[in-house]
C-alpha positions in Angstrom: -2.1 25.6 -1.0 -5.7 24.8 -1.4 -6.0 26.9 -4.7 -3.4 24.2 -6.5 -4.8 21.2 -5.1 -8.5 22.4 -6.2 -7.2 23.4 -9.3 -5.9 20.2 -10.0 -9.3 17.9 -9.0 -11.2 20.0 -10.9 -8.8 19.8 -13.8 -9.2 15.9 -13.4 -12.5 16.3 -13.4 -13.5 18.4 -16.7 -10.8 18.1 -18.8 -9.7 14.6 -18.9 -12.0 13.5 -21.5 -15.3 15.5 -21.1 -17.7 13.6 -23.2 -17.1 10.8 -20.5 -18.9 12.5 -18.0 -22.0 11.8 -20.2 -20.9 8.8 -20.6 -19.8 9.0 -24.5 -16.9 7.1 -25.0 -16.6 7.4 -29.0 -16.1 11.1 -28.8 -11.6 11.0 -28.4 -11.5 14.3 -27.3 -9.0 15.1 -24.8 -7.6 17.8 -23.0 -5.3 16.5 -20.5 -4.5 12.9 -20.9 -2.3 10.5 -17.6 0.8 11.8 -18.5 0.1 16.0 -18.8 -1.5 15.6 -15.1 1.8 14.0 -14.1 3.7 17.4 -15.9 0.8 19.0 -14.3 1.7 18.1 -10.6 5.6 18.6 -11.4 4.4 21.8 -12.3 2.6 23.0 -9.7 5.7 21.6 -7.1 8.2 23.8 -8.7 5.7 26.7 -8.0 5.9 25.1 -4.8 9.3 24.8 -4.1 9.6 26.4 -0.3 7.2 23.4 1.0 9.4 21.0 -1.1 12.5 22.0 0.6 10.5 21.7 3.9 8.8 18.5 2.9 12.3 17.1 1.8 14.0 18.7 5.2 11.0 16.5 7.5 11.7 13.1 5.2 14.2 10.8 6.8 17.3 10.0 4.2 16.0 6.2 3.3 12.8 8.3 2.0 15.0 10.8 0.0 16.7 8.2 -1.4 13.4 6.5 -2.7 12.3 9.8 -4.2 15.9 10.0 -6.0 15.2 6.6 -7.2 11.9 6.8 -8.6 13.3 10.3 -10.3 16.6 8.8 -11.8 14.4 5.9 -13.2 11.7 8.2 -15.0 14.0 10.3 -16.1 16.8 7.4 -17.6 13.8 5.8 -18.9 12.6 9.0 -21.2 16.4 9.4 -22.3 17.3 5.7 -22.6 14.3 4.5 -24.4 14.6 7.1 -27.1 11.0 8.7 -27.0 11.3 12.1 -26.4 8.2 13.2 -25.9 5.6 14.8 -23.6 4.2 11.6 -23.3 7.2 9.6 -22.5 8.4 11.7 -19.9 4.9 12.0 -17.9 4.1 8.6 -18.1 7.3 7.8 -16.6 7.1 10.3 -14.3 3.0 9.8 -13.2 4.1 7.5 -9.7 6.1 10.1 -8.5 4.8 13.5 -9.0 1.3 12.9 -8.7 2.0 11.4 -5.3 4.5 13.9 -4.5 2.0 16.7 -4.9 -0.4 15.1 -3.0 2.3 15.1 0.1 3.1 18.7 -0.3 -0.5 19.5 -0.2 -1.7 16.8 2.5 -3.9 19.5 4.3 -5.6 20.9 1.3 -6.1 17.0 0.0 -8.1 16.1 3.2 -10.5 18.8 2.6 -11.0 19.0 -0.9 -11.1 15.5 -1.6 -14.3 14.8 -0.1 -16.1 17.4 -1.6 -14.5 16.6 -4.8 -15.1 12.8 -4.6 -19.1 13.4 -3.8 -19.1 15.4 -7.3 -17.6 12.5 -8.7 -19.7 9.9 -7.1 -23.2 12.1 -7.8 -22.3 12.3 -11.7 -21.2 8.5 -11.4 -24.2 7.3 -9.8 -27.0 8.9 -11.8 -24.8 7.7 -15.4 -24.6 4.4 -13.8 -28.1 3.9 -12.6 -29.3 5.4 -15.7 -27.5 2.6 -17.7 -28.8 0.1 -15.6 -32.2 1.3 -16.5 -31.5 0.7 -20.1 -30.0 -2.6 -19.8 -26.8 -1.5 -20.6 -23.0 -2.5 -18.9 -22.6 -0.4 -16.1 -19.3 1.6 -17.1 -20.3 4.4 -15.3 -17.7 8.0 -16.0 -14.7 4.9 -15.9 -15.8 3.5 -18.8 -15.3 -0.5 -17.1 -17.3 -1.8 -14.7 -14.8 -2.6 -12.5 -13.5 0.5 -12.6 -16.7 1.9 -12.1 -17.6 -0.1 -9.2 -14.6 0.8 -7.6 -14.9 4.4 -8.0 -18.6 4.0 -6.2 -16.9 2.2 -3.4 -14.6 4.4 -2.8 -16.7 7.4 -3.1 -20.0 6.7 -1.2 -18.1 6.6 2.1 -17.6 10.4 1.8 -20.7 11.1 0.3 -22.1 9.1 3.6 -20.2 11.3 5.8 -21.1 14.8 4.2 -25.1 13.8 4.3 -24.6 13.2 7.8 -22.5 16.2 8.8 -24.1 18.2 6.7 -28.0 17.2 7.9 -29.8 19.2 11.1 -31.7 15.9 11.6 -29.4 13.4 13.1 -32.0 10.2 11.9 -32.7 12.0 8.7 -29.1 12.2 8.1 -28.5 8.7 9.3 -31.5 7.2 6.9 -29.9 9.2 4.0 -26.2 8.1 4.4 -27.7 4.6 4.7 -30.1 5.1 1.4 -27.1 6.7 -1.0 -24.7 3.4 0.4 -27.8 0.7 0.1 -27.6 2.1 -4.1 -24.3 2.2 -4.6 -24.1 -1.2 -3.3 -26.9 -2.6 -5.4 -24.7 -0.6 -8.3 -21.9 -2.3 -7.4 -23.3 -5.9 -7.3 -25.3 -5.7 -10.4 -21.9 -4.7 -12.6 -21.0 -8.0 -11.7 -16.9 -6.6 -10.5 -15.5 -9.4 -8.6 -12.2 -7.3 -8.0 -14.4 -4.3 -6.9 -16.1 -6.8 -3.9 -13.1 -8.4 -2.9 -11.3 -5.0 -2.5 -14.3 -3.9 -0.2 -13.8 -7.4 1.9 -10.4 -6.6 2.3 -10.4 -3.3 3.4 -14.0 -3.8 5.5 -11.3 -6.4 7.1 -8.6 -4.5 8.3 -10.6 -0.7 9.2 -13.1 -3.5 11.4 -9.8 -4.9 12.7 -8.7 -1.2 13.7 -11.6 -0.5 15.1 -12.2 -3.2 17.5 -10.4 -3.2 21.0 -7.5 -5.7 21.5 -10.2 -8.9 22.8 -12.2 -7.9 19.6 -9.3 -8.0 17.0 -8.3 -11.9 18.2 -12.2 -13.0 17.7 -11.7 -11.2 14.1 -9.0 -12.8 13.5 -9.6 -16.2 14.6 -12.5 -15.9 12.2 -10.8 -14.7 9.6 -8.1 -18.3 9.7 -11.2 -20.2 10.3 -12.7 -19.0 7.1 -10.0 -19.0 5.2 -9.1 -22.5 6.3 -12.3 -23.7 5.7 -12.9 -21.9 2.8 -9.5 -23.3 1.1 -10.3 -27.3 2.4 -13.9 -26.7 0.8 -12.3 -25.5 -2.4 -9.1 -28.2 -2.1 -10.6 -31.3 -0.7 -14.5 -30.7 -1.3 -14.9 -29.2 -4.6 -11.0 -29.5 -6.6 -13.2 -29.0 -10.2 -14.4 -25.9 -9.0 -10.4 -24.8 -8.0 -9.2 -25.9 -11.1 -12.1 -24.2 -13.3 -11.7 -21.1 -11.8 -7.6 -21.1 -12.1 -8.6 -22.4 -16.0 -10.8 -19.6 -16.8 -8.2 -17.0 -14.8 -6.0 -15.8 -17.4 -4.4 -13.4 -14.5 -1.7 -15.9 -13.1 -0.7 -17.0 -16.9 0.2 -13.1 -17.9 1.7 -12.7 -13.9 4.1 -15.8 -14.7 5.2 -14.3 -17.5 6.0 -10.7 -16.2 7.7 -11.9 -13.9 9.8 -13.4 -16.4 10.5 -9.8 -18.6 10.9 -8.6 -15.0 13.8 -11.0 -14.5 15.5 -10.1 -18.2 14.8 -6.4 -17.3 15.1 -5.8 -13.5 15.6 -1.7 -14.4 12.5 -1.8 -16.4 11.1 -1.2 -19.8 9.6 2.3 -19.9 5.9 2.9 -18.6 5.1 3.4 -22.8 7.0 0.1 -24.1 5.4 -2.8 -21.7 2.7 -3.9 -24.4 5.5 -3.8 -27.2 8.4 -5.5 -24.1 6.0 -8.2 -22.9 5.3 -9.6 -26.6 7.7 -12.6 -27.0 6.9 -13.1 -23.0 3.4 -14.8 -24.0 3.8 -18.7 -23.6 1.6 -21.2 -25.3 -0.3 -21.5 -21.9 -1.5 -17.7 -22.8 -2.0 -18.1 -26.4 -4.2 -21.1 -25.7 -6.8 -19.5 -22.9 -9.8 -18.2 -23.5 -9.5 -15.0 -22.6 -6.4 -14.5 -24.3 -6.6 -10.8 -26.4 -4.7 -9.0 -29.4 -3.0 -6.6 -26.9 -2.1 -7.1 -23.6 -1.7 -3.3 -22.0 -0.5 -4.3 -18.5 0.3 -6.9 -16.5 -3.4 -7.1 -14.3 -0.8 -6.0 -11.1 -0.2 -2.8 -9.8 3.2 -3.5 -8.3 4.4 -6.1 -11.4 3.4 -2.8 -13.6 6.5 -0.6 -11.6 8.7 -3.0 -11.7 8.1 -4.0 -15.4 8.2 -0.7 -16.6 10.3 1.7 -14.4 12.2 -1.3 -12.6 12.8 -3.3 -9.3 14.6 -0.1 -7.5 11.8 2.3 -8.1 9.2 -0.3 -6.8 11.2 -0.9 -3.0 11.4 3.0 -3.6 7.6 3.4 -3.8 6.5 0.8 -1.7 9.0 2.3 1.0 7.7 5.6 1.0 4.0 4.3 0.7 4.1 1.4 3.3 6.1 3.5 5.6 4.1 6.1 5.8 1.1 3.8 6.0 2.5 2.5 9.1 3.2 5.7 10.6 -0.6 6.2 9.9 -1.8 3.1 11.6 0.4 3.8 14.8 -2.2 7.2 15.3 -5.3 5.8 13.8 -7.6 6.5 16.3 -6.5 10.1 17.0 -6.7 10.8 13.1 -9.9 12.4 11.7 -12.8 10.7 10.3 -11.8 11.8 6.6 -8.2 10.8 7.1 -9.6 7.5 8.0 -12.2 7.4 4.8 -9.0 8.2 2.6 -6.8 4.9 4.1 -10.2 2.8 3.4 -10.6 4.7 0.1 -6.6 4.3 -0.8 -7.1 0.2 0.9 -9.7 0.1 -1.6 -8.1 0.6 -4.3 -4.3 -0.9 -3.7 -6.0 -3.9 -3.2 -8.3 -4.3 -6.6 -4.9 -2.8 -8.0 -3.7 -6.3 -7.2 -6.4 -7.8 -10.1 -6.3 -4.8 -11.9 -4.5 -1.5 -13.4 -6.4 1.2 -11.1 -3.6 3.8 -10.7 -3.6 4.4 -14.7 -7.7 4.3 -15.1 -8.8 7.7 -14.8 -10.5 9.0 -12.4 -9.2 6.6 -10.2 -5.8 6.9 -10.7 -5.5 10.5 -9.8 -7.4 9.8 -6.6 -5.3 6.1 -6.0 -2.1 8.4 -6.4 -2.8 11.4 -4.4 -4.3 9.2 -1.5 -0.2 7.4 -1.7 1.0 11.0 -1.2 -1.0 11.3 1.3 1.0 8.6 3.6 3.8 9.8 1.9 4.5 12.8 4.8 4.6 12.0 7.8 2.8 15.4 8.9 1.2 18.4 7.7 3.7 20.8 6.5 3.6 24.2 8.7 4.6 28.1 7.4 7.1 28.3 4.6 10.9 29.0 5.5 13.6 31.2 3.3 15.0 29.3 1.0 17.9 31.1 -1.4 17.7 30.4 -5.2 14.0 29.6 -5.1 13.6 32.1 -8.3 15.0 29.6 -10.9 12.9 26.4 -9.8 9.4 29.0 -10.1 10.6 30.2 -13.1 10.4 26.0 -14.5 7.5 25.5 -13.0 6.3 28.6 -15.0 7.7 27.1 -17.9 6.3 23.6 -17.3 3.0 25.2 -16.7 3.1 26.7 -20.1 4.0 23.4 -21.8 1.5 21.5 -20.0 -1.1 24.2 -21.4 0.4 23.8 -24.6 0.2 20.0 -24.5 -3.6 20.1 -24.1 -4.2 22.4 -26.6 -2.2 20.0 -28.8 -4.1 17.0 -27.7 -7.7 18.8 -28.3 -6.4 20.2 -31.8 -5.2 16.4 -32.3 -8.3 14.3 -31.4 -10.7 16.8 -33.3 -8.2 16.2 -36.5 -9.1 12.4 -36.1 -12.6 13.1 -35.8 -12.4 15.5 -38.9 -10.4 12.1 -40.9 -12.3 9.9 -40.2 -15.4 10.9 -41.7 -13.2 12.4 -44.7 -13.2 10.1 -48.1 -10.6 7.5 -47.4 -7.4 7.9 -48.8 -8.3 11.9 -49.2 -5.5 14.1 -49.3 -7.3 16.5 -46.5 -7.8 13.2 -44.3 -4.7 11.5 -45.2 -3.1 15.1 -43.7 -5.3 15.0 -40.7 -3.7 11.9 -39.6 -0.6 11.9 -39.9 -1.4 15.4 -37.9 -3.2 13.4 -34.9 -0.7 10.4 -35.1 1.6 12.8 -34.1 0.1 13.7 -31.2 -2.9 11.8 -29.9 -3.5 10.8 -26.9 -5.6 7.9 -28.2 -3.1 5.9 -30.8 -5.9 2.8 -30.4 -7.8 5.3 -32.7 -5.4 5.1 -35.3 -5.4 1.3 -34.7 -9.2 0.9 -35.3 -9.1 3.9 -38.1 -6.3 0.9 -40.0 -8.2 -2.2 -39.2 -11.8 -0.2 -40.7 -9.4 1.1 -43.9 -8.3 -2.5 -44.3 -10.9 -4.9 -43.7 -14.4 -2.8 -43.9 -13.2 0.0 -46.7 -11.0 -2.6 -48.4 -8.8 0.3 -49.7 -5.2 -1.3 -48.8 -3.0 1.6 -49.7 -5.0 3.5 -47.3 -4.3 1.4 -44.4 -0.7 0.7 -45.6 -0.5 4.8 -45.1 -2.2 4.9 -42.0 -0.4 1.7 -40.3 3.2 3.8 -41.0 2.4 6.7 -38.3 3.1 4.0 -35.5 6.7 4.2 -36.5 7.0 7.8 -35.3 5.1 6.8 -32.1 5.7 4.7 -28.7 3.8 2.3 -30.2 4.9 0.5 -32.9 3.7 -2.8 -32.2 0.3 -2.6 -31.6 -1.9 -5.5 -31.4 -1.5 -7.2 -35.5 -0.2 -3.5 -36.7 1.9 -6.1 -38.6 -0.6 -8.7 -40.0 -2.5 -5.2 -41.0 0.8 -3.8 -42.6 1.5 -7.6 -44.0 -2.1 -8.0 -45.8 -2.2 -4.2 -47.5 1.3 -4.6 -48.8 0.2 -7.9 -50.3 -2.7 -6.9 -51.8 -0.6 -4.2 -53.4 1.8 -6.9 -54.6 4.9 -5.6 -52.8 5.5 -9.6 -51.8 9.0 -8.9 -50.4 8.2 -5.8 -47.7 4.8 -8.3 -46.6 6.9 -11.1 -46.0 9.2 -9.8 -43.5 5.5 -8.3 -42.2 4.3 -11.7 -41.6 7.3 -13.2 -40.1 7.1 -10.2 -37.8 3.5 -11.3 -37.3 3.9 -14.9 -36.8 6.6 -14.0 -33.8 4.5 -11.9 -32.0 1.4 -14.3 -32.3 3.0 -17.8 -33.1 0.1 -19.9 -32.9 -1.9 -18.4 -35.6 -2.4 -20.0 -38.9 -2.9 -17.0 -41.6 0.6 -15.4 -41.1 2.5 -18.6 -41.9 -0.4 -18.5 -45.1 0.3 -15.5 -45.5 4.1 -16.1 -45.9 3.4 -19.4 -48.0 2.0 -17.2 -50.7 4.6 -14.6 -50.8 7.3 -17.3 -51.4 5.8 -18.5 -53.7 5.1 -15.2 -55.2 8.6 -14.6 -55.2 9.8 -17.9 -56.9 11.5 -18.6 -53.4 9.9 -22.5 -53.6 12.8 -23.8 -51.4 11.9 -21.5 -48.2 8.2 -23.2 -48.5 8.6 -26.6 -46.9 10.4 -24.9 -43.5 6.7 -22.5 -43.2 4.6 -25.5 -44.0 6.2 -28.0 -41.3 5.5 -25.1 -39.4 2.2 -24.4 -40.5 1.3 -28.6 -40.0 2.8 -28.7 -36.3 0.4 -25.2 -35.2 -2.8 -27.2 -37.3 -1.5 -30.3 -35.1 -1.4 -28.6 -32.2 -4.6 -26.9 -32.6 -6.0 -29.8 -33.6 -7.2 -27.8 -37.2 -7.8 -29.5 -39.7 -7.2 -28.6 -43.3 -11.0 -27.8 -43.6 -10.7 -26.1 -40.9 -8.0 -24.1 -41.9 -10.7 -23.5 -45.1 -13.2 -22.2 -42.9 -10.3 -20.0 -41.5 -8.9 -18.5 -44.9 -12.9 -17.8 -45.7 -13.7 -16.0 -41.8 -10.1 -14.8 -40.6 -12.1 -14.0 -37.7 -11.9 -17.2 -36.6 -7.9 -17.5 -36.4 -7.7 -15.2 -32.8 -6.1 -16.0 -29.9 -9.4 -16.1 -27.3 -10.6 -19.0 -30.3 -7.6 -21.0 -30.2 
């Protein structure tokens, strides 16, 4: 099974987005987004369905269970939530059949992924240090630094142990491991990833505390409480401003609070596509008000808040079962397990823990490597020759089919993002571009290029009926509330004098960001527009208590109607 698992890094790694190996991030295209490498893995397991049967005959039923789980909730998800599409169905789908692959294939996974990561980590490296020549943010192939770091981290450790396997001089090989991890750690440091170090700090942690004999692991861990202790009495009774700035400047527990709180109204989830849409009314004041507050708020900044928000309380216990299980069962033969076995636990460490700051298990690459690495601890051995199993033609014959599709899909998403491309340099409101768009709208993987190809028709080209066009493919997407798709909507019909339709756009507008001034303006005007004077007073009281509360005065609120720029939540 060595040929599907290769086939699958190397489909992660050249046709993802290609341009991003080069580190271009403004050229969209895509081949295979998140959600077709999902389809991709389920797949390649119905080709595979001999070593399912096994791999489901070696699972105990508690783990059967949590694969039904996760399955029923993907799968109610895509029907429930009414968006039948590719899309919908893979995103759903991504925690389980990536990982699920990844078990069926555990052999082939411990020998290709080291190859496969020092690829990764030799393309990453040179981008990276080539951007820190230049002065510029070290993004790396991730395209965010901490994403970048993280991928380093995780990678250097195999490229480490192939230099030394791999080198006739034992020194030479020694000096060279120690050469490639001394650069990747300078890398690291200079992008500034605070997630990326304390991920390496914890998993240094616990593979020192493996390693150590039973005398050795106390000391550790006595140090560890005295440092923590200390550490925590420093920051409590020593230093409390330097506690309460960082928690002020942390926007992280504000956006956890209130997951947890659309967790609580939705304990079966929202859909892996509908969180940014669900988790709107969900921002309190506290949110609004910080600093690093944003237009969009994609995930929750938690990898195990993200399952449960999106596919639901039951299929998180079911994937942290089958993960932590199998983890356990790992730990209990650590020291007989080979030395890349053990660089895929710190690797997988690695990235479950800055998963617990960040979203690393939907950032490619690291996702696909953060998912197969779960499916790794997933079996509990190495599955041996295949058995007869009757009726295996009809499950080959989907996987066939779902092959096809997923081929189809990314000759859809190519066609898609080069039809962007081809509309946005097209004459604004063109009938070939206009065309074009509602062609890629369709079918992008990339709907924040719609977004930005609204906000540039509205505010930059100032053509109104343009953006009002535009702004109306989100209706036929998963993502009809996109950051102020609704303050954009609410402006162009305005400036096209259809008062009515932008009103009930800026009341939609003012619920999603209720502490911003120009939508309650916005509605002010259309009243009056409408000779609806007796509705004014209500959106004015309204309008004085956010001023009052912002402490805005109405010069200020001048300056604002003259630089809308300055009415955003991160200025508030």
């Amino acid at each position: 099974m060595r040929k599907a698992m290769g086939g699958f890094l190397l489909a992660g790694l050249l046709l993802h987005r290609p341009a991003m190996l080069a580190g271009n991030y403004a050229d969209l295209t895509t081949l295979l987004p998140r959600w077709d490498f999902a389809l991709l893995a389920a797949a390649l397991i119905l080709l595979e369905w001999e070593r399912l049967i096994l791999l489901l005959k070696s699972l105990s039923r508690w783990s059967v269970a949590a694969l039904l789980i996760l399955l029923l909730s993907a799968l109610g998800h895509f029907f429930v939530n009414g968006y039948w599409t590719l899309e919908s169905l893979g995103l759903n789908l991504a925690f389980l059949t990536i990982p699920l692959f990844g078990a069926l294939n555990r052999d082939a996974l411990r020998r290709l992924a080291p190859p496969f990561l020092c690829v990764f980590w030799l393309i990453d490296f040179l981008l990276t240090a080539g951007q820190w020549g230049f002065g510029k943010p070290l993004t790396g192939i991730a395209g965010n630094w901490n994403w970048n770091a993280t991928l380093l981290l995780v990678s250097v450790p195999f490229v480490c142990l192939w230099i030394i396997r791999k080198s006739r001089c034992r020194r030479a090989g020694w000096g060279l491991a120690g050469l490639a991890a001394l650069l990747s750690a300078f890398l690291i440091v200079c992008s500034g990833s605070r997630a990326s170090l304390l991920a390496f700090a914890g998993a240094a942690g616990i593979g020192l505390f493996l390693f150590l004999p039973g005398r050795g692991r106390k000391i550790l861990l006595f140090s560890l409480l005295g440092v923590l202790l200390g550490g925590t009495a420093l920051l409590t009774v020593g230093a409390p401003e330097r506690l309460d700035a960082f928690l002020k400047d942390e926007i992280r527990p504000v956006i956890w609070e209130s997951t947890l709180a659309l967790i609580a109204d939705h304990p079966l989830g929202v859909g892996a596509e509908s969180f940014e849409e669900a988790y709107i009314p969900y921002k309190t004041a506290e949110y609004f008000f910080h600093r690093h507050a944003a237009w969009r708020t994609l995930h929750p900044h938690n990898e195990f808040l993200n399952i449960a928000a999106c596919l639901g309380i039951p299929a998180l216990l079911g994937w942290c079962f089958l993960t932590f299980k199998g983890i356990g069962l790992f730990l209990l033969r650590f020291r007989k397990t080979r030395p890349e076995e053990k660089l895929i636990f710190f690797g997988f460490t690695v990235l479950l823990i800055h998963g617990m700051v960040d979203l690393v298990f939907a950032a490619w690459p690291l996702d696909l490597f953060a998912l197969l690495f779960a499916g790794f601890f997933w079996a509990p051995r190495m599955l041996g020759a295949e058995e007869d199993v009757k009726f295996h033609a009809i499950p080959r014959v989907a996987g066939v089919l779902a092959l096809c599709g997923v081929l189809l899909s990314a000759g859809v998403n190519f066609a898609a993002t080069r039809m962007y491309e081809t509309a946005r340099k097209a004459v604004p409101g063109s009938a070939p571009g206009r065309a074009e768009l509602r062609a890629a709208a369709l079918t992008t993987a990339f709907p924040e290029a719609l977004y930005r190809a609204v906000e540039s028709a509205l505010l930059v080209r100032q053509d109104p009926r343009h953006a009002l066009d535009l702004a109306g493919f989100f209706r036929d997407t998963p993502y009809r509330n996109m950051g102020r798709i609704h303050g954009f909507r609410a402006l162009a019909l305005a400036r096209l004098g259809r008062d009515a339709e932008a009103l009930e756009e800026y009341r939609k507008d003012s619920a999603c960001y209720p502490y911003l001034l120009l939508p309650y303006v916005g509605q002010i005007g259309c009243l009056g527009r409408l000779g609806r004077t007796a509705e004014i007073p209500a959106v004015e009281k309204r309008l004085a208590e956010i001023m009052k509360i912002r402490g805005i005065s109405r010069a200020g609120l001048l300056r604002i109607l003259q630089d809308p720029e300055r009415d955003k939540p991160n200025s508030l």
